[in-house]
PDBQT receptor file of N, H, CA, C and O in Angstrom, charges set to zero:
ATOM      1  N   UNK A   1      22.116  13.758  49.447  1.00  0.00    +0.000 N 
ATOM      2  CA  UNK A   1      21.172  12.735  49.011  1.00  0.00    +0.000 C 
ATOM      3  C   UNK A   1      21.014  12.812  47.497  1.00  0.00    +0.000 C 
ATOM      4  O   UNK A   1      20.857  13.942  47.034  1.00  0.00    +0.000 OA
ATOM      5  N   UNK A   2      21.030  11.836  46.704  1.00  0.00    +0.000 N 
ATOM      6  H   UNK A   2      21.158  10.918  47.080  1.00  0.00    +0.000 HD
ATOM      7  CA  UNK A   2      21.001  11.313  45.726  1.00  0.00    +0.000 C 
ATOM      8  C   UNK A   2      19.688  11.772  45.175  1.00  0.00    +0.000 C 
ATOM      9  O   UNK A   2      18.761  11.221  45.770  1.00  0.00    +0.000 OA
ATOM     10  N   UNK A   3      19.486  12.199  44.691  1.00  0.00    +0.000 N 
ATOM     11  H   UNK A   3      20.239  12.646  44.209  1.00  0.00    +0.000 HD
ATOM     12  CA  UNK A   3      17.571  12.257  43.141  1.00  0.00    +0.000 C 
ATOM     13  C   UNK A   3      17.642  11.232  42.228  1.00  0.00    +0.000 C 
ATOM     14  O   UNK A   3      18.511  10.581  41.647  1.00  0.00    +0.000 OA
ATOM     15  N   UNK A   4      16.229  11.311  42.302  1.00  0.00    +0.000 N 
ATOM     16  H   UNK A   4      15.523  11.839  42.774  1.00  0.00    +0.000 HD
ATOM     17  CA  UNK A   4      15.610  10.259  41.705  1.00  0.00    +0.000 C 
ATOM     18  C   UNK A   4      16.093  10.060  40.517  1.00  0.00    +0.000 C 
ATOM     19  O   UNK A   4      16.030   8.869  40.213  1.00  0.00    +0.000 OA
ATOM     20  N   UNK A   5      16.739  10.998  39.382  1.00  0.00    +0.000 N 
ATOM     21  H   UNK A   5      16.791  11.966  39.628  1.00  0.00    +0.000 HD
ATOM     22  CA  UNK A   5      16.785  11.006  38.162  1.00  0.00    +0.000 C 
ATOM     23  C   UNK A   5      18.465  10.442  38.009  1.00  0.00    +0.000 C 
ATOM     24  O   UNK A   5      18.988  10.006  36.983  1.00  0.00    +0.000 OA
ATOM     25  N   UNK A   6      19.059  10.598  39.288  1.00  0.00    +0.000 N 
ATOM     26  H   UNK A   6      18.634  10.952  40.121  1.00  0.00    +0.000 HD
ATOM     27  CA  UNK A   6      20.184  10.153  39.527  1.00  0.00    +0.000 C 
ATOM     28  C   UNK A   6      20.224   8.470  39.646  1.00  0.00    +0.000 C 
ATOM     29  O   UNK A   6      20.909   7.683  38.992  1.00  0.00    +0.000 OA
ATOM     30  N   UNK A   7      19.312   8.219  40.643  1.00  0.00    +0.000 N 
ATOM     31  H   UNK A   7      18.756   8.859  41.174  1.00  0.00    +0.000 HD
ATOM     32  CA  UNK A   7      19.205   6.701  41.034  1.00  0.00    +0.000 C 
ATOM     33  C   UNK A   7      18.320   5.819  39.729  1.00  0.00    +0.000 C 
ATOM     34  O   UNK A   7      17.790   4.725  39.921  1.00  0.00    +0.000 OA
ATOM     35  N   UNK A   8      18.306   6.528  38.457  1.00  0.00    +0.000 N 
ATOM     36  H   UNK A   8      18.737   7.416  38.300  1.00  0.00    +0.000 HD
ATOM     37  CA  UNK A   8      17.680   5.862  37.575  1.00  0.00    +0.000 C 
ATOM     38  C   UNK A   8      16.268   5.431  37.946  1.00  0.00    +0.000 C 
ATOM     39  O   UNK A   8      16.069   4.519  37.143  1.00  0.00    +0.000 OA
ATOM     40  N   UNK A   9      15.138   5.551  38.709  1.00  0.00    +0.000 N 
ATOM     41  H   UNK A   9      15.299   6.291  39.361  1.00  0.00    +0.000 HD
ATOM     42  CA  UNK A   9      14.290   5.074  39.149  1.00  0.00    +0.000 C 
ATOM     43  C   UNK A   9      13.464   5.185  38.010  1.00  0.00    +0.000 C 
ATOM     44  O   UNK A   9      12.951   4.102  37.726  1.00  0.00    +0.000 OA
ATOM     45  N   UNK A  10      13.152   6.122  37.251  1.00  0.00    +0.000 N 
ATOM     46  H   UNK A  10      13.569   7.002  37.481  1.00  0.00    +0.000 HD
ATOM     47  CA  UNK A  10      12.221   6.417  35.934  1.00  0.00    +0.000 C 
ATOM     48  C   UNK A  10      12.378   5.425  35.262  1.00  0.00    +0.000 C 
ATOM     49  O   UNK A  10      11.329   5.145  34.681  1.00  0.00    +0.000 OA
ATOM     50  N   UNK A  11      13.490   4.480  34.967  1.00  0.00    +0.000 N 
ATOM     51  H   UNK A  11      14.342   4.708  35.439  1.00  0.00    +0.000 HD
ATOM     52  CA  UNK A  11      12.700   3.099  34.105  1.00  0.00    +0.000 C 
ATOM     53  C   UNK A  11      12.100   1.718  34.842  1.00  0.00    +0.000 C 
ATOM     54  O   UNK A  11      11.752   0.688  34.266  1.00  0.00    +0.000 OA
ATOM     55  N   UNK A  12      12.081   1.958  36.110  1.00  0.00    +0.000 N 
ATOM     56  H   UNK A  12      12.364   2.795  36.578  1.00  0.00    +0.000 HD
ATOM     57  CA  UNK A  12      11.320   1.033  36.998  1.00  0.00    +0.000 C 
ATOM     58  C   UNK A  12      10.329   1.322  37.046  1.00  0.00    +0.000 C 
ATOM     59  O   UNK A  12       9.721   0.387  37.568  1.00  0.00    +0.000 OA
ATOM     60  N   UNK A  13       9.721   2.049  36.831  1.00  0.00    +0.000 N 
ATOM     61  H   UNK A  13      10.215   2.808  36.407  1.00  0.00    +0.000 HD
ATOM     62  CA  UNK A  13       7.946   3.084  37.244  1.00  0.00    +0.000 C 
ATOM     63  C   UNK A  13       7.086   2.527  35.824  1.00  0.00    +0.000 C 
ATOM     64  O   UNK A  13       7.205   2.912  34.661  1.00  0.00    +0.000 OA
ATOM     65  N   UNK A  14       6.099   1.375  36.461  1.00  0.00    +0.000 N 
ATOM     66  H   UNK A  14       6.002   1.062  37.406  1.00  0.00    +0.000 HD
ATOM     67  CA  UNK A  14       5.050   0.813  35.212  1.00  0.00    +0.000 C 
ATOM     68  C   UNK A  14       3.938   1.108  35.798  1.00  0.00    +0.000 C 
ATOM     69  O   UNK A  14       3.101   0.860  34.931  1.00  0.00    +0.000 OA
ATOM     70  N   UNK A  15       3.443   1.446  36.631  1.00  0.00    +0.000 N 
ATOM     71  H   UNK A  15       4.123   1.648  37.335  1.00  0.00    +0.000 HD
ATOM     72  CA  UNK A  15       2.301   1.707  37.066  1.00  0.00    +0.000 C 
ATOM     73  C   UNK A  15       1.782   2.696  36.304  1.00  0.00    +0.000 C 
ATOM     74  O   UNK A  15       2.409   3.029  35.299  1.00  0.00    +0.000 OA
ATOM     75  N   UNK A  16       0.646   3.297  36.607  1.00  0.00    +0.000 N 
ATOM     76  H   UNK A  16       0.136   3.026  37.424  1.00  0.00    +0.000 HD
ATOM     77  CA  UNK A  16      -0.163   4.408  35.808  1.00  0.00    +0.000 C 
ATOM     78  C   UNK A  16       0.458   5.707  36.845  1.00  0.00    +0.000 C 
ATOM     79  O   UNK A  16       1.201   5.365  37.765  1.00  0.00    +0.000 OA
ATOM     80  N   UNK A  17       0.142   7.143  36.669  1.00  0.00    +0.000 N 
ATOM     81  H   UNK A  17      -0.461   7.421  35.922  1.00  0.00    +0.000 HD
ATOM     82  CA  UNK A  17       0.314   7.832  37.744  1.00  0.00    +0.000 C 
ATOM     83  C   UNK A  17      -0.231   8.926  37.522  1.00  0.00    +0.000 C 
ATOM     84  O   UNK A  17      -0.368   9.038  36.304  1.00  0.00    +0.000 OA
ATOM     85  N   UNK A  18      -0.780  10.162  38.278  1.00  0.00    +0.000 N 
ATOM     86  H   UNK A  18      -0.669  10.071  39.267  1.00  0.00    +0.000 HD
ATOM     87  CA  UNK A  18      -0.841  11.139  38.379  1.00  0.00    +0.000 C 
ATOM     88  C   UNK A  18      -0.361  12.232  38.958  1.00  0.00    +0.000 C 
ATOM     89  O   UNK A  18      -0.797  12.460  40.086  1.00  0.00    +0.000 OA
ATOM     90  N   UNK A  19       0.412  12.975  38.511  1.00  0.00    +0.000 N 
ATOM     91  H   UNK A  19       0.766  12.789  37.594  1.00  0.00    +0.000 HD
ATOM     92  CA  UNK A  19       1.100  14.434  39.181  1.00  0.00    +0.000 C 
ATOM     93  C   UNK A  19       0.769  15.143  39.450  1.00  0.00    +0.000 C 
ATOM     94  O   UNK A  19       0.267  15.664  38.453  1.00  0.00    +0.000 OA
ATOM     95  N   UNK A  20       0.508  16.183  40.867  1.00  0.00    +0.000 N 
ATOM     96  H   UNK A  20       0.915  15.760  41.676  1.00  0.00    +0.000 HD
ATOM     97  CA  UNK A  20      -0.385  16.901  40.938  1.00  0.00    +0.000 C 
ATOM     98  C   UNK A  20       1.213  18.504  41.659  1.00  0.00    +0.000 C 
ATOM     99  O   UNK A  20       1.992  18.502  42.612  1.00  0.00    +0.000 OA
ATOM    100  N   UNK A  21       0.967  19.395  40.674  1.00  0.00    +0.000 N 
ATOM    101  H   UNK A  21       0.334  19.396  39.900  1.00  0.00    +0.000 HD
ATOM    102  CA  UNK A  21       2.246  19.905  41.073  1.00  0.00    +0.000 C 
ATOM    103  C   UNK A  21       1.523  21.687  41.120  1.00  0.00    +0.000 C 
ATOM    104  O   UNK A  21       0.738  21.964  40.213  1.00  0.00    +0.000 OA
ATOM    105  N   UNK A  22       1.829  22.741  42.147  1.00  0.00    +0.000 N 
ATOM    106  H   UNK A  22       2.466  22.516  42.884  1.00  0.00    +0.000 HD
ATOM    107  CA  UNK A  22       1.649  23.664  42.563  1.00  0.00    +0.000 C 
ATOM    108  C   UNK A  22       2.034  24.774  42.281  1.00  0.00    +0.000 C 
ATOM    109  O   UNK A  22       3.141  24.965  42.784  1.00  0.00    +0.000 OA
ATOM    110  N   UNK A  23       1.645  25.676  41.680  1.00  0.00    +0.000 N 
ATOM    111  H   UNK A  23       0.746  25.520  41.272  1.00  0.00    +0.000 HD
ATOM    112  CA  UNK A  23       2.074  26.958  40.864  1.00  0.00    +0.000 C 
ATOM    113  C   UNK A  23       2.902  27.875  41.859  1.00  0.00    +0.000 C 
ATOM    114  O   UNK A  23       3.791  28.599  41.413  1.00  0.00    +0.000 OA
ATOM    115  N   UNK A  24       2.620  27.838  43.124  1.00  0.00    +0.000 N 
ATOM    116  H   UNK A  24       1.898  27.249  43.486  1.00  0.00    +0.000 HD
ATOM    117  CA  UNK A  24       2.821  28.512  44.272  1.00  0.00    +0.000 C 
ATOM    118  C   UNK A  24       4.445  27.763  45.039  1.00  0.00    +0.000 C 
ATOM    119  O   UNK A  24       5.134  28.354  45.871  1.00  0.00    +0.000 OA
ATOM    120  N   UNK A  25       4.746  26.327  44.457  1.00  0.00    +0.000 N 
ATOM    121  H   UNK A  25       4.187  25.847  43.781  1.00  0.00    +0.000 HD
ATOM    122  CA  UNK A  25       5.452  25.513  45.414  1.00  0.00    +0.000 C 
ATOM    123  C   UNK A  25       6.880  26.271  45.715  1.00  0.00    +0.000 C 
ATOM    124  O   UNK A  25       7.587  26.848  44.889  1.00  0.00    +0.000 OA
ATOM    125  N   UNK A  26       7.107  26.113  47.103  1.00  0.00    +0.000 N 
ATOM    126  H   UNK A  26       6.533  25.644  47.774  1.00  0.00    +0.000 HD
ATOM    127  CA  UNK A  26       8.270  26.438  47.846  1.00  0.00    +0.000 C 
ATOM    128  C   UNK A  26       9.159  24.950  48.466  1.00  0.00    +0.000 C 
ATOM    129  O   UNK A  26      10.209  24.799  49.091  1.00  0.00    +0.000 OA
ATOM    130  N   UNK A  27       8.216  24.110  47.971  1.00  0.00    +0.000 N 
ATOM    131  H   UNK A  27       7.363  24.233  47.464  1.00  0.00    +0.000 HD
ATOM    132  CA  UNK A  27       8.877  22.851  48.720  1.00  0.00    +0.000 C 
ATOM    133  C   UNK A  27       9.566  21.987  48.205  1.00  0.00    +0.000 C 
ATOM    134  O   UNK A  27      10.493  21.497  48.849  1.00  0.00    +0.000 OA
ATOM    135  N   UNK A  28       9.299  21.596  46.967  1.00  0.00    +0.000 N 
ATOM    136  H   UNK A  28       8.546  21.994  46.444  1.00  0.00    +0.000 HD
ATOM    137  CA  UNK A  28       9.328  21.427  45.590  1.00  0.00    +0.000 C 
ATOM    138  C   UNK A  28       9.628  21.828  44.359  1.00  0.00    +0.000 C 
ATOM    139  O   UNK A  28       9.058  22.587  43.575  1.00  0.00    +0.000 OA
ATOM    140  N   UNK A  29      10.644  21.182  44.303  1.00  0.00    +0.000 N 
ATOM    141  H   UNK A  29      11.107  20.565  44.940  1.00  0.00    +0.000 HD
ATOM    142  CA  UNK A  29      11.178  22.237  42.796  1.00  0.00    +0.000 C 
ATOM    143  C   UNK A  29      10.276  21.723  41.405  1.00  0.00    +0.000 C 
ATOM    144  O   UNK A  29      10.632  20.609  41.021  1.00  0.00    +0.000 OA
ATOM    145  N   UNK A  30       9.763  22.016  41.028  1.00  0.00    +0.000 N 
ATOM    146  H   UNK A  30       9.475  22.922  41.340  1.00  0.00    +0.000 HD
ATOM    147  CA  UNK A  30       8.557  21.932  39.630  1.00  0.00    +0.000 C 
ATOM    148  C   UNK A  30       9.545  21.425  38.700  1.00  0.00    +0.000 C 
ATOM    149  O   UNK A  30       9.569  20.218  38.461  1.00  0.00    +0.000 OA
ATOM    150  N   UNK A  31      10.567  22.422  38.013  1.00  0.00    +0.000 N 
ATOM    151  H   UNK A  31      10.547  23.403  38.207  1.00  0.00    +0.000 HD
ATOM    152  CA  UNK A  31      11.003  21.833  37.170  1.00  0.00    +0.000 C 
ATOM    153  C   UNK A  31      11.867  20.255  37.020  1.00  0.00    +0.000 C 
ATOM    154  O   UNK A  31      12.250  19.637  36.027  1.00  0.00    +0.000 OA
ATOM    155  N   UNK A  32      11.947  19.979  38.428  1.00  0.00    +0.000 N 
ATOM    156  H   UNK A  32      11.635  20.482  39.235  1.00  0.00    +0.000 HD
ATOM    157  CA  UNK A  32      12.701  18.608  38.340  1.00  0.00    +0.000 C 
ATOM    158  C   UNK A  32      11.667  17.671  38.199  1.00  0.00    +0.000 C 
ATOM    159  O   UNK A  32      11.751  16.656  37.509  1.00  0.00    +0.000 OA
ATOM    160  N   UNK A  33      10.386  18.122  39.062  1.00  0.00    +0.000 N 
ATOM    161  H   UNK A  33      10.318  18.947  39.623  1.00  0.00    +0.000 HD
ATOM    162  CA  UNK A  33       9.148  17.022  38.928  1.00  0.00    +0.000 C 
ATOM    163  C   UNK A  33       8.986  16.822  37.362  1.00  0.00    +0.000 C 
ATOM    164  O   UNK A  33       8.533  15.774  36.901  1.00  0.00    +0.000 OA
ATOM    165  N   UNK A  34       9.361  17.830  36.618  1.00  0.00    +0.000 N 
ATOM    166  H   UNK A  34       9.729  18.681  36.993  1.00  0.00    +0.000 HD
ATOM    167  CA  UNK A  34       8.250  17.827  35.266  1.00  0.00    +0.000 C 
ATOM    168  C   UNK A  34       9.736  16.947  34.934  1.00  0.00    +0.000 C 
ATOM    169  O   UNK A  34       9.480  15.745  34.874  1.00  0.00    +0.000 OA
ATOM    170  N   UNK A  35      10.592  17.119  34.801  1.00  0.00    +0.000 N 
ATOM    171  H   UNK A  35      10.800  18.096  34.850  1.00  0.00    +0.000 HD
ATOM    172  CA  UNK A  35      11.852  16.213  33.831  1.00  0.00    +0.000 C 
ATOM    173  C   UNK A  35      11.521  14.938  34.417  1.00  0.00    +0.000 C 
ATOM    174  O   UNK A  35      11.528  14.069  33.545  1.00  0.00    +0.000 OA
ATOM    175  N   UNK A  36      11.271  14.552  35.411  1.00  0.00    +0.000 N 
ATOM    176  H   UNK A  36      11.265  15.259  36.119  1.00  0.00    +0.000 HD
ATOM    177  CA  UNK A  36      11.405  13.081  36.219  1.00  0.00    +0.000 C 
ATOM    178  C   UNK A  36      10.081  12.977  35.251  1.00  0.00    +0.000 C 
ATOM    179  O   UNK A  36      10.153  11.966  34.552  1.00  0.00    +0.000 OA
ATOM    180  N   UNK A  37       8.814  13.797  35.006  1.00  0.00    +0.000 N 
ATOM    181  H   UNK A  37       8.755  14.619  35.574  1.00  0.00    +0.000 HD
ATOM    182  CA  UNK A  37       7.922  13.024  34.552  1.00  0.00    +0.000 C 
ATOM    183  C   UNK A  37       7.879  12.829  33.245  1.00  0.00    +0.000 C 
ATOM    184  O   UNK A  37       7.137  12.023  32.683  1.00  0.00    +0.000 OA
ATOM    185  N   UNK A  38       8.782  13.660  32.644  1.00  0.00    +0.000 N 
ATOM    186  H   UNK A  38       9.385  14.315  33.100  1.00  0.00    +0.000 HD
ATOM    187  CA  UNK A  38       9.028  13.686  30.799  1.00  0.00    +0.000 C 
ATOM    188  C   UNK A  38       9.707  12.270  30.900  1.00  0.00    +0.000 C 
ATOM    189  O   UNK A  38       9.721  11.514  29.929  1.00  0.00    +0.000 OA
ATOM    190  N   UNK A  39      10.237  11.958  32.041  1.00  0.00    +0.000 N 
ATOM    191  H   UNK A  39      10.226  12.573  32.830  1.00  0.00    +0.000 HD
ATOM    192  CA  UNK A  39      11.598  10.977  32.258  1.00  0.00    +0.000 C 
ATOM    193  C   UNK A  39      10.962   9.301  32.312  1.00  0.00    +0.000 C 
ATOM    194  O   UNK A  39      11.581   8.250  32.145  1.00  0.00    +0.000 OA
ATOM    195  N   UNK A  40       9.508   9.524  32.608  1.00  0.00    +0.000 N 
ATOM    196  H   UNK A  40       9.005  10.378  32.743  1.00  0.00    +0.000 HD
ATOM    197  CA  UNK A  40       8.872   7.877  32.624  1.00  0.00    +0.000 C 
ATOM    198  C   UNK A  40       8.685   7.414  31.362  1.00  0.00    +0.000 C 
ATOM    199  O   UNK A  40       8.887   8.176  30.416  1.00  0.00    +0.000 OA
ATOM    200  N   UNK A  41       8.407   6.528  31.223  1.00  0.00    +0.000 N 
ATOM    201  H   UNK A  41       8.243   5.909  31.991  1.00  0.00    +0.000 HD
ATOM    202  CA  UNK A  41       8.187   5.553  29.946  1.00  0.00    +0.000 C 
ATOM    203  C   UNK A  41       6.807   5.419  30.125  1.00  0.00    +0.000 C 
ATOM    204  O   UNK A  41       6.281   4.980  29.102  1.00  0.00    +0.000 OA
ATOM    205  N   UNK A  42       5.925   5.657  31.149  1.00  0.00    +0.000 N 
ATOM    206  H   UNK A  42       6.353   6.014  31.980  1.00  0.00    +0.000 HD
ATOM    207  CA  UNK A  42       4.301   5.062  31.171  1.00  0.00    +0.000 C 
ATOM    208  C   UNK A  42       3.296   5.839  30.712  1.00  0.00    +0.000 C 
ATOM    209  O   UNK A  42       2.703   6.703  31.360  1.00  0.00    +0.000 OA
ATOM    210  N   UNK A  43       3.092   5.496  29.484  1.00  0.00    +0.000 N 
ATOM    211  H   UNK A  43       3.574   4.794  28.958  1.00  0.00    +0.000 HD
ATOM    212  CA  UNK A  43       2.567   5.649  29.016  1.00  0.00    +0.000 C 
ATOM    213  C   UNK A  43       0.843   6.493  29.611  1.00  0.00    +0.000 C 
ATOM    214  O   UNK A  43       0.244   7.384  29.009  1.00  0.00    +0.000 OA
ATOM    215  N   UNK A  44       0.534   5.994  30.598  1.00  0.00    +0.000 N 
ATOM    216  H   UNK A  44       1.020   5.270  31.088  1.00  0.00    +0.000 HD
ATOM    217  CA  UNK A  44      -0.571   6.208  31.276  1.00  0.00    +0.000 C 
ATOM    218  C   UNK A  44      -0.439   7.249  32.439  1.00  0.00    +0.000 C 
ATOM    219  O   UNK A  44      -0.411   6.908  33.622  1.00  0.00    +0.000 OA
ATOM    220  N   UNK A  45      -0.371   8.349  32.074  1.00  0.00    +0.000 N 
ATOM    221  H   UNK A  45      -0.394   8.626  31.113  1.00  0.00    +0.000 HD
ATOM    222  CA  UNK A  45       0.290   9.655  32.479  1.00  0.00    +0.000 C 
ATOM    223  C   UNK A  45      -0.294  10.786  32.745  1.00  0.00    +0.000 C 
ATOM    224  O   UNK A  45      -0.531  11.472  31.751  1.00  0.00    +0.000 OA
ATOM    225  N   UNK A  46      -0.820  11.508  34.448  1.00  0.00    +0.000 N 
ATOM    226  H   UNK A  46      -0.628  10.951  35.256  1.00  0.00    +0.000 HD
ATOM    227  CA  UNK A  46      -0.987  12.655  33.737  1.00  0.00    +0.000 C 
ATOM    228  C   UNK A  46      -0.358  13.480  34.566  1.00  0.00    +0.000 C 
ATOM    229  O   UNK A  46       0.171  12.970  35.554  1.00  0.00    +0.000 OA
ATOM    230  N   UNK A  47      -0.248  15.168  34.336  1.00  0.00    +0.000 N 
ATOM    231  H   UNK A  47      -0.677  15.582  33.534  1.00  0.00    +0.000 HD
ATOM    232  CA  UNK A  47       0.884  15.989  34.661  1.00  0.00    +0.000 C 
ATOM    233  C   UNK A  47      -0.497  17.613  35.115  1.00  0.00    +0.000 C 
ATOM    234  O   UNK A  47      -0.687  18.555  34.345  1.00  0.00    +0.000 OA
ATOM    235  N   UNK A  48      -1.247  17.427  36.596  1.00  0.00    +0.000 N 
ATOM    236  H   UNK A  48      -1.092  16.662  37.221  1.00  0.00    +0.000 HD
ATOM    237  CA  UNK A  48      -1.934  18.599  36.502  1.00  0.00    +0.000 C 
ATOM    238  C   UNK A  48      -1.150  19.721  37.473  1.00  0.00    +0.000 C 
ATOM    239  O   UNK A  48      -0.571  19.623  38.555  1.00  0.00    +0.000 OA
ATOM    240  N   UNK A  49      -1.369  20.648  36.712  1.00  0.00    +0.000 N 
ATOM    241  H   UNK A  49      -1.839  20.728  35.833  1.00  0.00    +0.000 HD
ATOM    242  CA  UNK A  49      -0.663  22.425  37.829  1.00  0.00    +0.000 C 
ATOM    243  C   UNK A  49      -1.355  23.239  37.808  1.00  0.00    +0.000 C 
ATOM    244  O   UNK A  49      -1.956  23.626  36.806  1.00  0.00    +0.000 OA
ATOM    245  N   UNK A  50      -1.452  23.796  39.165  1.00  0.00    +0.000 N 
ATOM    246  H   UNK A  50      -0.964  23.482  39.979  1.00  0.00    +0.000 HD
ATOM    247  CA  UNK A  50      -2.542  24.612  39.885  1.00  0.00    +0.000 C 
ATOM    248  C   UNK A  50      -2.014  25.940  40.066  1.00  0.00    +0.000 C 
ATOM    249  O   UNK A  50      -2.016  26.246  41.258  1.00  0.00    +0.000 OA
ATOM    250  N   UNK A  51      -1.603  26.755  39.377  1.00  0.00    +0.000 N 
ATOM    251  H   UNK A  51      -1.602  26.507  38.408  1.00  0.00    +0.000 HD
ATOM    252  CA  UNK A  51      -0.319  27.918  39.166  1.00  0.00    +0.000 C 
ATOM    253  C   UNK A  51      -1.140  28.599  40.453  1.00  0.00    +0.000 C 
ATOM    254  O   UNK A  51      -0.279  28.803  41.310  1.00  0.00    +0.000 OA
ATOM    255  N   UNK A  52      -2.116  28.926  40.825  1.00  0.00    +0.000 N 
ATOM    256  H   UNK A  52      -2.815  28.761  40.130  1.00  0.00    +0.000 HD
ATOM    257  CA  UNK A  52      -1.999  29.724  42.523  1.00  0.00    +0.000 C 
ATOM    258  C   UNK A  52      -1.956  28.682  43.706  1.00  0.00    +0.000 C 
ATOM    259  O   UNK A  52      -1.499  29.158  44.745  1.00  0.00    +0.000 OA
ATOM    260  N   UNK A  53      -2.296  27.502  43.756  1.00  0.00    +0.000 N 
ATOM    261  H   UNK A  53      -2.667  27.115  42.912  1.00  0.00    +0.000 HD
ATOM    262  CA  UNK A  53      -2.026  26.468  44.782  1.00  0.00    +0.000 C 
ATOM    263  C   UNK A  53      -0.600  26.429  45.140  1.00  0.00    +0.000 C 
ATOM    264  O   UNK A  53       0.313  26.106  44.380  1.00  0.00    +0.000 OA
ATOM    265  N   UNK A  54      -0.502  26.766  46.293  1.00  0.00    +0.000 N 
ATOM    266  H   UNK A  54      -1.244  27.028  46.910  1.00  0.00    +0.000 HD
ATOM    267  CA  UNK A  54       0.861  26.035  46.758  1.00  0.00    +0.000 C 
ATOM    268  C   UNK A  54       1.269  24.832  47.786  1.00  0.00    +0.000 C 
ATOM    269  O   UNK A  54       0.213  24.203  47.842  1.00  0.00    +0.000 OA
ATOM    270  N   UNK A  55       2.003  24.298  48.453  1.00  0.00    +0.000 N 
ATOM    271  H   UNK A  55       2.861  24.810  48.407  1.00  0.00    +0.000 HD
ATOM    272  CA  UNK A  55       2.080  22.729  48.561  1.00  0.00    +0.000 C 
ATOM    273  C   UNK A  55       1.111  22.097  49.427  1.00  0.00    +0.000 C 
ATOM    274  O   UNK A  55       1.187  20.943  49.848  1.00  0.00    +0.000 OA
ATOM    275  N   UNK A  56       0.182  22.946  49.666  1.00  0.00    +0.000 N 
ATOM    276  H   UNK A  56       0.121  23.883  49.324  1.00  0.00    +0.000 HD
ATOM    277  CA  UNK A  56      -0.830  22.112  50.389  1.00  0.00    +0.000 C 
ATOM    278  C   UNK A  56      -1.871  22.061  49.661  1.00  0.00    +0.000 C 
ATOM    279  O   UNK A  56      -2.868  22.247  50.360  1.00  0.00    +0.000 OA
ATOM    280  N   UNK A  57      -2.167  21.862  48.356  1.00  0.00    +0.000 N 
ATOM    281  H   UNK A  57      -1.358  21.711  47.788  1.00  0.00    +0.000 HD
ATOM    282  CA  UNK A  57      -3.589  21.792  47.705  1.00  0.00    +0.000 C 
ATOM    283  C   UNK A  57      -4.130  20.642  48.127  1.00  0.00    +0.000 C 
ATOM    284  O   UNK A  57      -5.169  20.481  47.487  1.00  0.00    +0.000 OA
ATOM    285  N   UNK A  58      -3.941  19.680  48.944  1.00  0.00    +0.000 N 
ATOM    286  H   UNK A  58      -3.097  19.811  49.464  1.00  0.00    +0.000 HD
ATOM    287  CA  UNK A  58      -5.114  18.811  49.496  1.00  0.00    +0.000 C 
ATOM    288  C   UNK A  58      -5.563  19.450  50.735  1.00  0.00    +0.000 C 
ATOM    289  O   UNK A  58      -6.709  19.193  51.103  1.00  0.00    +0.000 OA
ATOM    290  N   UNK A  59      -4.916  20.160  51.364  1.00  0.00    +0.000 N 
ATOM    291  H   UNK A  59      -3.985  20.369  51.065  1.00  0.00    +0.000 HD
ATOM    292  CA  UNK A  59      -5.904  21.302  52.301  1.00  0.00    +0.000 C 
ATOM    293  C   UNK A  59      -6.963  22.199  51.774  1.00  0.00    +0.000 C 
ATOM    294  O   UNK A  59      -7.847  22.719  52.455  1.00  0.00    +0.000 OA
ATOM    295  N   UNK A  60      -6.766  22.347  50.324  1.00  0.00    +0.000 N 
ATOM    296  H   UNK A  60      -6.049  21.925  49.770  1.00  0.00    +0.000 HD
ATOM    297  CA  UNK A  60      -7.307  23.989  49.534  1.00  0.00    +0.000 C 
ATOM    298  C   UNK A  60      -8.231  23.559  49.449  1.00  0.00    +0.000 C 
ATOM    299  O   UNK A  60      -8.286  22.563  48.727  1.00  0.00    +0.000 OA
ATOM    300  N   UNK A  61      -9.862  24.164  50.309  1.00  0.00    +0.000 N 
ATOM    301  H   UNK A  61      -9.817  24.972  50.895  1.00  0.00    +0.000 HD
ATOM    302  CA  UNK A  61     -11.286  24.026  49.678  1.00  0.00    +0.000 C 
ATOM    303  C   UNK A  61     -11.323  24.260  48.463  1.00  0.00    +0.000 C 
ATOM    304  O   UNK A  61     -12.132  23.604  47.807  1.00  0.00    +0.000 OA
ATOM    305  N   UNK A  62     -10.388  25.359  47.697  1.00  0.00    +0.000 N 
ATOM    306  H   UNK A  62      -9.731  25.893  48.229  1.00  0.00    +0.000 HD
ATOM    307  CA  UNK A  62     -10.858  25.311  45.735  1.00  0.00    +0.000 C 
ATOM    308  C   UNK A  62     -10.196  24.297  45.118  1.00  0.00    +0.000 C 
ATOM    309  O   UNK A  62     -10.524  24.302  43.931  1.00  0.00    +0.000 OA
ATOM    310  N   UNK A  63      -9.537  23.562  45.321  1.00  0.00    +0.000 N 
ATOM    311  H   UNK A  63      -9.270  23.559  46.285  1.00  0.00    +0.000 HD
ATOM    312  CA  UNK A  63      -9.175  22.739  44.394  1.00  0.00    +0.000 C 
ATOM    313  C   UNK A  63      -9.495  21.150  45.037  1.00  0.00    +0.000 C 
ATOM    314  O   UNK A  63      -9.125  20.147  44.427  1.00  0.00    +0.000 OA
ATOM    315  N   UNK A  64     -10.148  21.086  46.197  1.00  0.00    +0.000 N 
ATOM    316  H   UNK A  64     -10.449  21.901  46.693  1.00  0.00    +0.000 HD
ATOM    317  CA  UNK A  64     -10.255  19.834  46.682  1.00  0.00    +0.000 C 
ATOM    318  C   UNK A  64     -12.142  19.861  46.342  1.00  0.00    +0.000 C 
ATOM    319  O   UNK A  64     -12.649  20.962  46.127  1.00  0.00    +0.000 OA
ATOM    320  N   UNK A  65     -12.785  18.949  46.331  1.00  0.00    +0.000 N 
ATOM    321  H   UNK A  65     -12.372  18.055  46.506  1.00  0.00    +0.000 HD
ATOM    322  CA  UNK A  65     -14.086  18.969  45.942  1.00  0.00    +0.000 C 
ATOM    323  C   UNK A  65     -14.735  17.725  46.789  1.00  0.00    +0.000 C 
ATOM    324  O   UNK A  65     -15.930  17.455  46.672  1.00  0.00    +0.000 OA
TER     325      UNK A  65
């Protein structure tokens, strides 16, 4: 399967967005998330990491409120 950075998708992406990426992740490779996100043009951007969360921080009572 093809990546995203492959299929050019980063100059289609105008929306606003937020990244929410896991200090802990096993599921997810971090460093490709962060290039795909160096990789947008939108301006309206943000990039947060939770270096002990790992891929379930919408389960995590500390970081969910």
């Amino acid at each position: 399967m093809r990546n995203l950075i492959e299929l050019e998708i980063t100059p289609k992406i105008k929306t606003p967005f937020l990244m929410i990426l896991a200090g802990q992740e096993q599921l997810v490779c971090n460093n490709a998330a962060k290039t795909f996100f160096e990789m947008t043009e939108v301006e309206d951007k943000d990039l947060v990491e939770y270096d002990d969360a790992d891929h379930s921080i919408p389960r995590d009572n500390e970081y969910v409120k």
